[in-house]
C-alpha positions, -999 to 999 in steps of 0.1 A, spaced: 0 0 0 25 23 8 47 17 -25 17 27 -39 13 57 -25 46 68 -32 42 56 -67 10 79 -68 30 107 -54 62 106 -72 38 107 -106 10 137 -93 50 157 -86 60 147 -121 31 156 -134 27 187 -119 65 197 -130 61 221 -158 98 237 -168 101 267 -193 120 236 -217 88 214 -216 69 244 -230 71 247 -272 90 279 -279 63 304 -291 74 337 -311 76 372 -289 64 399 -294 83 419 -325 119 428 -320 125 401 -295 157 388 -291 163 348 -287 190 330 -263 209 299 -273 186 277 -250 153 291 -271 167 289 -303 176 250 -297 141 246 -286 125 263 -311 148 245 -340 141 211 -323 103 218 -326 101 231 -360 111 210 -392 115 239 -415 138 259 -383 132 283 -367 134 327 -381 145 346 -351 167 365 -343 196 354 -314 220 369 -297 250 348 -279 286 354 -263 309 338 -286 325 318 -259 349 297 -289 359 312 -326 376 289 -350 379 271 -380 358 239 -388 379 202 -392 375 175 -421 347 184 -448 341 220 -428 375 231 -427 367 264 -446 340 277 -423 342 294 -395 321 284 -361 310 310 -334 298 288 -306 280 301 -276 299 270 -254 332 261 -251 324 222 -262 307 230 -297 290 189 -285 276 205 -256 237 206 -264 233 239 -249 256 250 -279 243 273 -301 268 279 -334 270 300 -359 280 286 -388 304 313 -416 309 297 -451 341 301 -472 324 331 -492 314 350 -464 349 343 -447 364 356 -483 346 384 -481 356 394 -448 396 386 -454 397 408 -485 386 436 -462 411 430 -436 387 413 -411 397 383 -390 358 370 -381 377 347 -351 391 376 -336 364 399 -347 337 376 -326 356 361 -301 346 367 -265 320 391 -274 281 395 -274 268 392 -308 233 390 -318 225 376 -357 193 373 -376 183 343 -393 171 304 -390 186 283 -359 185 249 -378 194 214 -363 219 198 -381 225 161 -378 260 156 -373 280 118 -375 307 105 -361 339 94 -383 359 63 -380 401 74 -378 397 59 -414 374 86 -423 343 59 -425 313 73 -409 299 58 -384 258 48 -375 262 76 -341 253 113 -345 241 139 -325 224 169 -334 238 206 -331 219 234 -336 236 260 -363 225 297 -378 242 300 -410 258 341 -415 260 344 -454 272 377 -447 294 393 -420 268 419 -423 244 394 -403 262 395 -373 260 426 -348 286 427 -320 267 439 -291 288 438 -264 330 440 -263 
């Protein structure tokens, strides 16, 4: 009897738990600005992404490895794995773009508060073998893609 009242209780306690990460991300007013933990909800909730806009501290700069060695990755934590991680993902034309005018984005965006506009997106990303074989594991990471330097406002030095 008592194992089921505990059972009873442990489930009314569960049920009545309602954290903000349970709850679907639902857009704000106009002009709102999204953190890395909303735009990971949001993207994980919407097939198509999700339009926002976000604003992070750029807590790791560099380029990418392997098949992505030509972009450049803002992350908003220092392990880009971490699932908290929002990235934002620079491609090679953007990055050209930004070189030929003297602008290193790494150092640009490093260590500061930037806030971008565009679609937080989960990417589905494998492992690889030491051969280079990919492997049946993956994890998802959650990536706004900056075609343009112009995209990304540094807010805060």
């Amino acid at each position: 009897m008592l194992e089921k009242v505990i059972c009873l209780f442990a489930m009314a306690l569960l049920i009545g738990c309602n954290t903000p990460s349970s709850q679907p991300i639902r857009p704000k007013q106009e002009g709102s600005v999204y953190s890395p933990i909303e735009a990971i909800e949001g993207a994980a909730s919407r097939q198509m992404g999700f339009r926002g806009t976000f604003e992070m501290l750029v807590k790791r700069a560099e380029y990418g490895q392997g098949k992505s060695k030509d972009f450049i990755f803002l992350n908003s934590e220092e392990d880009y794995r971490d699932r908290r991680c929002l990235t934002i993902r620079i491609p090679p034309a953007a990055i050209r773009d930004s070189l030929g005018k003297g602008i290193d984005p790494i150092k640009l965006y490093r260590n500061k508060v930037i806030r971008i506009e565009g679609i937080a997106e989960q990417n589905k990303i494998f492992f690889f073998s030491d051969s280079g074989i990919q492997s049946d594991k993956y994890y998802y990471q959650t990536h706004v893609v900056a075609l343009s330097l112009n995209q990304i406002t540094v807010i805060q030095e």
